[in-house]
C-alpha positions in Angstrom: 109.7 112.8 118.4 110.3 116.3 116.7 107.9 118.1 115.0 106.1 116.2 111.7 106.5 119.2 109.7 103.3 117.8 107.7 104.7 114.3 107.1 102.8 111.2 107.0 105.0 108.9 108.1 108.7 109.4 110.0 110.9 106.6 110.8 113.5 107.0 113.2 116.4 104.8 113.9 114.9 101.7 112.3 116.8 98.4 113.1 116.6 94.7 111.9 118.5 92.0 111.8 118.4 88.2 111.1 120.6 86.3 112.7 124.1 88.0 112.1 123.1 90.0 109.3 122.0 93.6 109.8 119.5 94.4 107.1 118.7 98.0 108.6 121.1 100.1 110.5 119.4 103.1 112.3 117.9 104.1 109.2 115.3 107.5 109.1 112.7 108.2 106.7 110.2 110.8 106.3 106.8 110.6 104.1 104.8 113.3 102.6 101.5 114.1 101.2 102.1 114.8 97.3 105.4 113.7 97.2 106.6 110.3 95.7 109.7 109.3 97.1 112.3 107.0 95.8 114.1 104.4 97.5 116.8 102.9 96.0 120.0 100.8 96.3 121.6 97.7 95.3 120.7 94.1 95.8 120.8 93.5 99.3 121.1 97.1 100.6 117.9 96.7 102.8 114.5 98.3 100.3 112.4 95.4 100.9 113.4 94.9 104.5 112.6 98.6 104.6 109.2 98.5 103.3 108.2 95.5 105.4 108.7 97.2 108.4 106.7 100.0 107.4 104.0 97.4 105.5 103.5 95.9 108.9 105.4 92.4 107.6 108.1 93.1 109.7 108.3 94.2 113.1 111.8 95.9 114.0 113.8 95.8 116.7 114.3 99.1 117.2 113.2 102.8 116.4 110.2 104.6 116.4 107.4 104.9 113.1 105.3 107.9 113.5 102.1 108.4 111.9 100.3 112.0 111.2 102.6 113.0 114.1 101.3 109.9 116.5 103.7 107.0 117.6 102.0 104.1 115.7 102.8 99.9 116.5 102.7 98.4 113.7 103.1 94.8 114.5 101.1 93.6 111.8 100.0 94.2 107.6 96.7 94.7 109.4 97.8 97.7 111.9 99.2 99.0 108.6 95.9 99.3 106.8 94.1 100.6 109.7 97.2 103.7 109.4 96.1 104.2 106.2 99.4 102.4 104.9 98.7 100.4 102.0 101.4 98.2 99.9 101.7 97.4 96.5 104.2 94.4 96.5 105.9 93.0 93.4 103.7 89.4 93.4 100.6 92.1 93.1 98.4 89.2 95.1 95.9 88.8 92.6 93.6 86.0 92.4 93.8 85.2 88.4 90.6 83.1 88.2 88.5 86.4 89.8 87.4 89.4 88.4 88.6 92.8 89.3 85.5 93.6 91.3 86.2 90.3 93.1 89.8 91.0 93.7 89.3 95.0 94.6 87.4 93.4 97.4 88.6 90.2 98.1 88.7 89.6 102.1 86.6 93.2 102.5 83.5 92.0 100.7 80.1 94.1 101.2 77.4 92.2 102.7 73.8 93.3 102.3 71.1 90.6 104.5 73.6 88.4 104.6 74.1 87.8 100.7 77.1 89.8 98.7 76.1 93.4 97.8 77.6 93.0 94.2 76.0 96.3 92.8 77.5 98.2 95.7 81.1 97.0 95.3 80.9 97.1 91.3 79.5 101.1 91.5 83.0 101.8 93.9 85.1 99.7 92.1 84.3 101.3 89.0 84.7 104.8 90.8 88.1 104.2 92.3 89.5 103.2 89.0 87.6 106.0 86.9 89.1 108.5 89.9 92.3 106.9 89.0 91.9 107.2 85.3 92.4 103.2 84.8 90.5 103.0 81.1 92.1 100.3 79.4 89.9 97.5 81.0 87.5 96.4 78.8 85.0 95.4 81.8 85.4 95.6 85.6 84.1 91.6 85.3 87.0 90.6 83.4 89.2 88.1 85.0 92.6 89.7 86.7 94.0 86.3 84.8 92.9 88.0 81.0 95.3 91.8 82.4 98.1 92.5 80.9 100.9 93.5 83.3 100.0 97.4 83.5 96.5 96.5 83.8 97.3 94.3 86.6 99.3 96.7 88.5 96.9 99.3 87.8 94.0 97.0 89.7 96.5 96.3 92.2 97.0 100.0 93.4 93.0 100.9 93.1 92.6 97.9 95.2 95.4 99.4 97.4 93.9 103.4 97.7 90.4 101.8 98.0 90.2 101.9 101.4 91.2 105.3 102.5 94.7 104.8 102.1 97.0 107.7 102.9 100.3 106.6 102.5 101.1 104.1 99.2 104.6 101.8 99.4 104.9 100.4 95.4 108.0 97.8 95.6 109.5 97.3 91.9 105.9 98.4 90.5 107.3 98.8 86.8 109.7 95.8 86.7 109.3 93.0 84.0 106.5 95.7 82.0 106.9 97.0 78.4 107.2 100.4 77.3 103.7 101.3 77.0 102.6 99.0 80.4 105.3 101.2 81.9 103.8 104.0 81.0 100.7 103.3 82.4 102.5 103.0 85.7 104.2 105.8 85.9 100.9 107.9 84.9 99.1 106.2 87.6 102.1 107.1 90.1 101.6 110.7 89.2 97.6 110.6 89.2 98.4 109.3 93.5 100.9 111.9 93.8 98.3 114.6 92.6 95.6 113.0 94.8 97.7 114.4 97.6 98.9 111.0 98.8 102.2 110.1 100.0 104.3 107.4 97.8 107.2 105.2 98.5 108.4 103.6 95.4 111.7 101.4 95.7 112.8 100.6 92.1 115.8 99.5 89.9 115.2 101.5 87.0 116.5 105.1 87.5 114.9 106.6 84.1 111.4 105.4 86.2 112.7 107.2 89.3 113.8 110.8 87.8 110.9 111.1 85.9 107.9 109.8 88.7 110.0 110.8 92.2 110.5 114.0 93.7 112.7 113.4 96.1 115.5 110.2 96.2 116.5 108.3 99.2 119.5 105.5 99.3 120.0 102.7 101.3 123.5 101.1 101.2 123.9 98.1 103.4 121.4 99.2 105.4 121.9 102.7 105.8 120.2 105.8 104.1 123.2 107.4 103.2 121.4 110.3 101.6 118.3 111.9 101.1 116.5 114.8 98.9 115.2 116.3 96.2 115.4 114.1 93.0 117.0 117.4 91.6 119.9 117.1 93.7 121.1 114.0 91.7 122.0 112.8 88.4 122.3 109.2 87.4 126.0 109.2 88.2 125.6 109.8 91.5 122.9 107.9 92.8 124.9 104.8 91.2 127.9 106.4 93.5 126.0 106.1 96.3 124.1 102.8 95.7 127.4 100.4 95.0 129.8 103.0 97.3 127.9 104.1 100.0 128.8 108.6 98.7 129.1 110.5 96.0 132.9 109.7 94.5 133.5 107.1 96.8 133.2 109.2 99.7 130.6 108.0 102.5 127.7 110.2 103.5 125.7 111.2 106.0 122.1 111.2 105.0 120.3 114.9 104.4 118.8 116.3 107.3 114.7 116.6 106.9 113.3 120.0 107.7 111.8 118.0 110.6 115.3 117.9 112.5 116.3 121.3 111.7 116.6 123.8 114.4 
C-alpha cells in the first residue's frame, strides 16, 4: 500500500458481488481527518454496498481497507468499532421505549459491583452531547420514542463518536427531516468535521452535500468515476456523472488522491 498521506481510511480495489450482479467494481476511496466526504450516485450505483463493507456488514471479495496506514480485516460491524469506525445508518437503531442515556449505551453498559453505574453513563452522555452542542433535548431521560427526527439523529451520532470513534459513515442522515431538523444535521456534521474526525456521508440531496462536504465522490454502477474537492463541481455535473457515468456523457476515470501521486 502507498503512502497514507494522513488518511484514515484507504480502500483499494473494493469488490462485491451477489450472485451475477456486481455491486462494486474495483472501487478506491480515501478518508481524512477534518474532511467530510460525499458519496453519491443513483439508486443502485453501489453507496450502501460501499458503506457496508467499510461498516464491517459486508466482507468483500476483494481489495485491501487500510486503517491509519495499517491493513485492517474487517470481517465484522464489531472489528469496525474496535478501528474506530462508527456508522450512522438510516434506521438510526434506536430503542423507542428507552431513554437516551439507555440507548447511548445500550449493549456497552457501565457496571459498578455488579449493578449499572447510572451516574457514570448519565455524566458522559450528557458530555458527549454538550461537546456536540446537542441542546434541544429537554432531558437526557427522555424516551428516544418522545425525539423528533433531528433529535433522534443527533442521539444517534453522539452514541456513534462515544466510543472513540475516528472515522464517522452517516448513510441518508438528513432524509425524510424538515427544514429546521435538517438543519440540525447538517450543524452537527460540521461540529464532527471540526472535531477533526473523518466523515463519509452518502446522500440524495445535493443542496445537503455542497453545503456540509468538502470533497465529492461518485459511484456509478459500482465504480467511483470521480473524486475531489466539492469545489470542482456544480450541481450539473455531479447529476452527469451520477445517471451517465462523466461529465457530458463522457465516462471518467476517478481523480487520483495525493496518496497515488508520484
Amino acid at each position: 500500500m502507498a503512502e497514507t498521506d494522513g488518511a484514515v481510511l484507504q480502500a483499494r480495489g473494493l469488490n462485491k458481488a451477489f450472485g451475477h450482479v456486481q455491486a462494486l467494481v474495483d472501487a478506491d476511496l480515501d478518508l481524512y481527518p477534518g474532511e467530510v466526504l460525499a458519496v453519491v450516485g443513483d439508486n443502485g450505483a453501489g453507496k450502501s454496498t460501499l458503506i457496508k463493507c467499510l461498516s464491517g456488514a459486508y466482507v468483500p471479495d476483494s481489495g485491501q481497507i487500510v486503517v491509519d496506514g495499517q491493513p485492517a480485516h474487517i470481517r465484522s460491524p464489531r472489528d469496525a468499532q474496535s478501528l474506530g469506525i462508527a456508522t450512522v445508518y438510516q434506521d438510526l437503531a434506536l430503542a423507542d421505549n428507552l431513554d437516551i442515556v439507555q440507548n447511548m449505551f445500550l449493549g456497552r453498559e457501565t457496571l459498578r459491583r455488579g449493578l449499572l453505574d447510572e451516574d457514570s453513563m448519565e455524566l458522559k452522555a450528557a458530555e458527549t452531547l454538550s461537546t456536540l452542542r446537542v441542546t434541544t433535548v429537554r432531558s437526557i431521560r427522555q424516551p428516544v420514542g418522545s425525539l423528533s427526527g433531528g433529535q433522534r439523529q443527533s442521539v444517534a451520532v453522539a452514541k456513534a463518536v462515544m466510543w472513540n470513534s475516528k472515522l464517522v459513515l452517516l448513510d441518508e442522515p438528513t432524509a425524510a427531516l424538515g427544514v429546521v431538523q435538517t438543519r440540525q444535521v447538517l450543524d452537527l456534521i460540521k461540529r464532527l468535521r471540526d472535531r477533526g474526525l473523518a466523515v463519509m456521508v452518502i446522500s440524495h440531496n445535493l443542496n445537503d452535500i455542497f453545503e456540509v462536504s468538502d470533497r465529492i465522490a461518485v459511484l456509478y454502477l459500482g465504480r467511483m468515476v470521480t473524486d475531489g474537492p466539492a469545489a470542482d463541481f456544480d450541481r450539473q455535473s455531479v447529476v452527469e456523472y451520477m445517471t451517465t457515468g462523466g461529465a457530458n456523457g463522457r465516462p471518467s476515470e476517478p481523480a487520483r488522491s495525493a496518496s497515488d501521486e508520484g
